[in-house]
FIKEZA-115318 format. One record per residue (C-alpha): residue number from 0; residue in one letter; chain; x, y, z. Coordinates in steps of 0.05 Angstrom, whole numbers, padded with zeros to 5 digits. Each point is the difference from the previous one (the first is absolute). Layout:
# FIKEZA-115318
(NUM; a; A; (X; Y; Z)),
...
//
This chain:
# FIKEZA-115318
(0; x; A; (-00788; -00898; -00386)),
(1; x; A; (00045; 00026; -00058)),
(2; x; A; (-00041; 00076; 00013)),
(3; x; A; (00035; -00003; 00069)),
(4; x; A; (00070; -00025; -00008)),
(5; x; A; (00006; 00049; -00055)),
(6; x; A; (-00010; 00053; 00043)),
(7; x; A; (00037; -00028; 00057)),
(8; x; A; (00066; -00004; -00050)),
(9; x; A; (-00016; 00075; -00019)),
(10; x; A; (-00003; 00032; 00066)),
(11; x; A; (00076; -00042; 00023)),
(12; x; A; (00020; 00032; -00074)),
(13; x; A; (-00019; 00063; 00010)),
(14; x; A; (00043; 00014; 00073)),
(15; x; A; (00041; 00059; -00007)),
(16; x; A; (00074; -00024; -00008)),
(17; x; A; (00053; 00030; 00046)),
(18; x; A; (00061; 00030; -00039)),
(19; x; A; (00065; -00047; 00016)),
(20; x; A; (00040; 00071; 00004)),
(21; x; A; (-00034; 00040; 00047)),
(22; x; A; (00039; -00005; 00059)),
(23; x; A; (00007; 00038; 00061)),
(24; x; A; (00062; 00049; 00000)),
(25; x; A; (00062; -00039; 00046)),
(26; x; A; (00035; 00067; 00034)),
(27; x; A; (00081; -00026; 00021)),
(28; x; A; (-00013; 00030; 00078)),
(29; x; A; (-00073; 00008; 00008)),
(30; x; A; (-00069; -00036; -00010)),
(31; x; A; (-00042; 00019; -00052)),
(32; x; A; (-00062; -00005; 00051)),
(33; x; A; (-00010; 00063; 00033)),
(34; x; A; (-00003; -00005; 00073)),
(35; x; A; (-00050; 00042; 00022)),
(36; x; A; (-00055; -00016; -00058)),
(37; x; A; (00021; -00069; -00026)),
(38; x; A; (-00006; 00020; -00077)),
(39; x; A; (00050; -00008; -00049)),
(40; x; A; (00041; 00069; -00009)),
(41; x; A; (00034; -00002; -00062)),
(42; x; A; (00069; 00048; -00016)),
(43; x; A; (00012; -00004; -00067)),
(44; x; A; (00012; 00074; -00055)),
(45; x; A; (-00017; 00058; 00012)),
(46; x; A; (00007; 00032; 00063)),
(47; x; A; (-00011; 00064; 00041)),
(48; x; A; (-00006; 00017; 00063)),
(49; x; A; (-00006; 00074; 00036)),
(50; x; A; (-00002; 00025; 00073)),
(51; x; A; (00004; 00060; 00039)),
(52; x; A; (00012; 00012; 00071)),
(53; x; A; (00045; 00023; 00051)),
(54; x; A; (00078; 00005; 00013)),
(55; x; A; (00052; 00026; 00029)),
(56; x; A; (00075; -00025; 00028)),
(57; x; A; (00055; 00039; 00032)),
(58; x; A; (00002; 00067; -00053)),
(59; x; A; (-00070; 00003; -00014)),
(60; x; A; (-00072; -00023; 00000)),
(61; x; A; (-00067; 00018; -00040)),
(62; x; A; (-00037; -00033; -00059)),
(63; x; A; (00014; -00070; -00024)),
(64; x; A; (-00004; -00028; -00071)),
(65; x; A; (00015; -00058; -00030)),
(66; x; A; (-00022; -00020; -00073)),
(67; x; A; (00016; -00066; -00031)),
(68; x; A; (-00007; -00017; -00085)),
(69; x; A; (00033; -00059; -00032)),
(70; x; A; (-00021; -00078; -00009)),
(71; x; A; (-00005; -00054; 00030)),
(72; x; A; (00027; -00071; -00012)),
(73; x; A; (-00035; -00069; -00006)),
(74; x; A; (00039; -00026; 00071)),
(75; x; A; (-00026; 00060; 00037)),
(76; x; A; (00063; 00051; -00011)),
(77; x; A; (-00008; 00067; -00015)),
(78; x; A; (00041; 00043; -00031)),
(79; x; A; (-00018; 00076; -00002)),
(80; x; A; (00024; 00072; 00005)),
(81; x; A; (-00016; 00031; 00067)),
(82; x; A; (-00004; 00075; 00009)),
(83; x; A; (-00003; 00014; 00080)),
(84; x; A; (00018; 00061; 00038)),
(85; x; A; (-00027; 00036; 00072)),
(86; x; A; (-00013; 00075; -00008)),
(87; x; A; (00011; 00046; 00055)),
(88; x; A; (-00010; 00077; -00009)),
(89; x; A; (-00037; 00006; 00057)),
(90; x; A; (-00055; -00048; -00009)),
(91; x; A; (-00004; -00036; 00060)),
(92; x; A; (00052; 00036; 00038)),
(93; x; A; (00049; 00058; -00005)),
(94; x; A; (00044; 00000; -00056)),
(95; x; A; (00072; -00028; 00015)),
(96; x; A; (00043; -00040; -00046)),
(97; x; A; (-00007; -00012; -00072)),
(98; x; A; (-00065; 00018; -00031)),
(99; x; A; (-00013; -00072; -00033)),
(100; x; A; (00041; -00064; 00008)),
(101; x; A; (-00016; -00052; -00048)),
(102; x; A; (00014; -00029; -00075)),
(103; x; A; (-00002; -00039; -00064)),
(104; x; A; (00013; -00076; 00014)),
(105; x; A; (00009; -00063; -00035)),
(106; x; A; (-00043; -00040; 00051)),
(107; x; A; (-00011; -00080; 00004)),
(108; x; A; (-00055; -00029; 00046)),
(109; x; A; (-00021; -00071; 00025)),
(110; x; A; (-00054; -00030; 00029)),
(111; x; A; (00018; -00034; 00069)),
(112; x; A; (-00039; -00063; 00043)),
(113; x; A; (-00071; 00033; -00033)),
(114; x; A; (-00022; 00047; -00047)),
(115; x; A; (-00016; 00052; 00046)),
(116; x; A; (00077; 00011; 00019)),
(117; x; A; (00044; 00026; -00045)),
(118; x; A; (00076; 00019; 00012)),
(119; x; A; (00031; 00051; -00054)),
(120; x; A; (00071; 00035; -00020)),
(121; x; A; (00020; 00054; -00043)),
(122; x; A; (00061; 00037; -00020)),
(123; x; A; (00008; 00048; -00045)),
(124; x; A; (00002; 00084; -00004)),
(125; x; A; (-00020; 00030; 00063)),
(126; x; A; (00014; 00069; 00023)),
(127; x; A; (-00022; 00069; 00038)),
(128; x; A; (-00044; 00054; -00026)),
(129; x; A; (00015; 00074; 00020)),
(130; x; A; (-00076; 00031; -00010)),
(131; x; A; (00025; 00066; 00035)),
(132; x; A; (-00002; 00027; -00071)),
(133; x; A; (-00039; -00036; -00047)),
(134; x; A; (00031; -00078; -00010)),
(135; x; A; (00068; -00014; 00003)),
(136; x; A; (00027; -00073; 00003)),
(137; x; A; (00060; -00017; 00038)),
(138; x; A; (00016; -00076; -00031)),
(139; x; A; (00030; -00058; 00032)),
(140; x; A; (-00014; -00073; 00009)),
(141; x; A; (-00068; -00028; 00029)),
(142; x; A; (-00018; -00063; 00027)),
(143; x; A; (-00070; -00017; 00029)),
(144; x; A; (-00009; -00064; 00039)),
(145; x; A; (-00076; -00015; 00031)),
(146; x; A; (-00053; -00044; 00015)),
(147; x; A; (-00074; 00001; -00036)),
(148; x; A; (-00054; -00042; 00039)),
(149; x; A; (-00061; -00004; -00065)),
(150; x; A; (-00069; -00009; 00014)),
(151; x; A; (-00024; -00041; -00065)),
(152; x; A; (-00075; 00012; -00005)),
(153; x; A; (00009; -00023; -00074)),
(154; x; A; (00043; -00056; -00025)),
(155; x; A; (00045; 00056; -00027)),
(156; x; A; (00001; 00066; 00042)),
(157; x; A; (-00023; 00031; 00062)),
(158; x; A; (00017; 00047; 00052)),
(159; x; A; (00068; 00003; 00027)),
(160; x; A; (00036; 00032; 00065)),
(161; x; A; (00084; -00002; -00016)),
(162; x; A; (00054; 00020; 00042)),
(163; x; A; (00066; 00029; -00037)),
(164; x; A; (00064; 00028; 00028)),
(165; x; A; (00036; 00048; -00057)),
(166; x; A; (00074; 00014; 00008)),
(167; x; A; (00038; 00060; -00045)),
(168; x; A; (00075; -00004; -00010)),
(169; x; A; (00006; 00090; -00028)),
(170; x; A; (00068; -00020; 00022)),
(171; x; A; (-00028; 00007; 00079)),
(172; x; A; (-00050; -00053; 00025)),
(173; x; A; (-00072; 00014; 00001)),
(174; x; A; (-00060; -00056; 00025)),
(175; x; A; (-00071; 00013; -00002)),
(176; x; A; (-00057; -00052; 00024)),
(177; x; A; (-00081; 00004; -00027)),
(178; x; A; (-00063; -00039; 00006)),
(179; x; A; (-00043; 00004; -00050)),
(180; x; A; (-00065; -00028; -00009)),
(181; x; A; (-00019; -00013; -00075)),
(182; x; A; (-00029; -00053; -00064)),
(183; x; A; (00036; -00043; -00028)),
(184; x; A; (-00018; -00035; -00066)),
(185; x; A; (00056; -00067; 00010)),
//
């Protein structure tokens, strides 16, 4: 009888203990439950994101990029610097405008209603490039506005399909739009 209630009182010892502070990140506009896998996706240090694609607006069109490094906080807000621009010379149409519209921006982003959808904004140094000769950059002021809808296959990154609009102030007014399809690590 003892043989058995000894072992009985071992086995209820021996369950693992859960740890009071692990907690599931609280995000101030969005679940932390993605929507279209159920897992937690957690946003918290470092963070990078990349995409390529297409763009174009009313001066030119051609390749899109859009790269992404900074960190991320605890509540889901990230704070990063953006470098974005659409290339023309003649990639996906005849030249016309400015060779590349695009910039260096101070960019915040949030996470809105689910993980998966994330609104962002930037401002900073944005500007022209004249390639006809090598590089020349004609600077202004940038600001980048978009959308990013994420695709967490891991609780932090996965693939990610953005929308951004880019505006240049060289003093004239310059817009750009891309899609870009790239990874994001949250």
């Amino acid at each position: 009888m003892l043989i058995p209630a000894t072992l009985l009182a071992l086995a209820l010892s021996s369950a693992p203990e859960v740890a009071a502070d692990v907690r599931e990140p609280v995000y101030p506009w969005s679940s932390s439950h993605s929507l279209l896998f159920g897992h937690v996706v957690e946003r918290s240090g470092f963070h990078f994101q990349v995409a390529f694609g297409v763009g174009g607006g009313p001066q030119n069109e051609g390749l899109f990029h859009a790269m992404e490094l900074g960190g991320t906080f605890k509540n889901g807000i990230t704070l990063a610097m953006l470098h974005t621009f659409t290339q023309n010379k003649g990639i996906m149409g005849p030249e016309r405008g400015p060779d590349l519209i695009g910039g260096w921006m101070l960019e915040v982003k949030a996470p809105i209603f689910f993980p998966e959808f994330e609104v962002k904004l930037a401002a900073g140094l944005g500007g022209l490039h004249d390639q006809s000769d090598g590089i020349k950059a004609i600077p202004g002021l940038g600001i980048a506005w978009g959308f990013d809808f994420h695709v967490p296959f891991f609780r932090n990154s996965g693939l990610t399909l953005g929308v951004t609009g880019i505006h240049a102030w060289v003093p004239a007014h310059y817009f750009t739009f891309g899609l870009g399809l790239g990874y994001t690590f949250f």
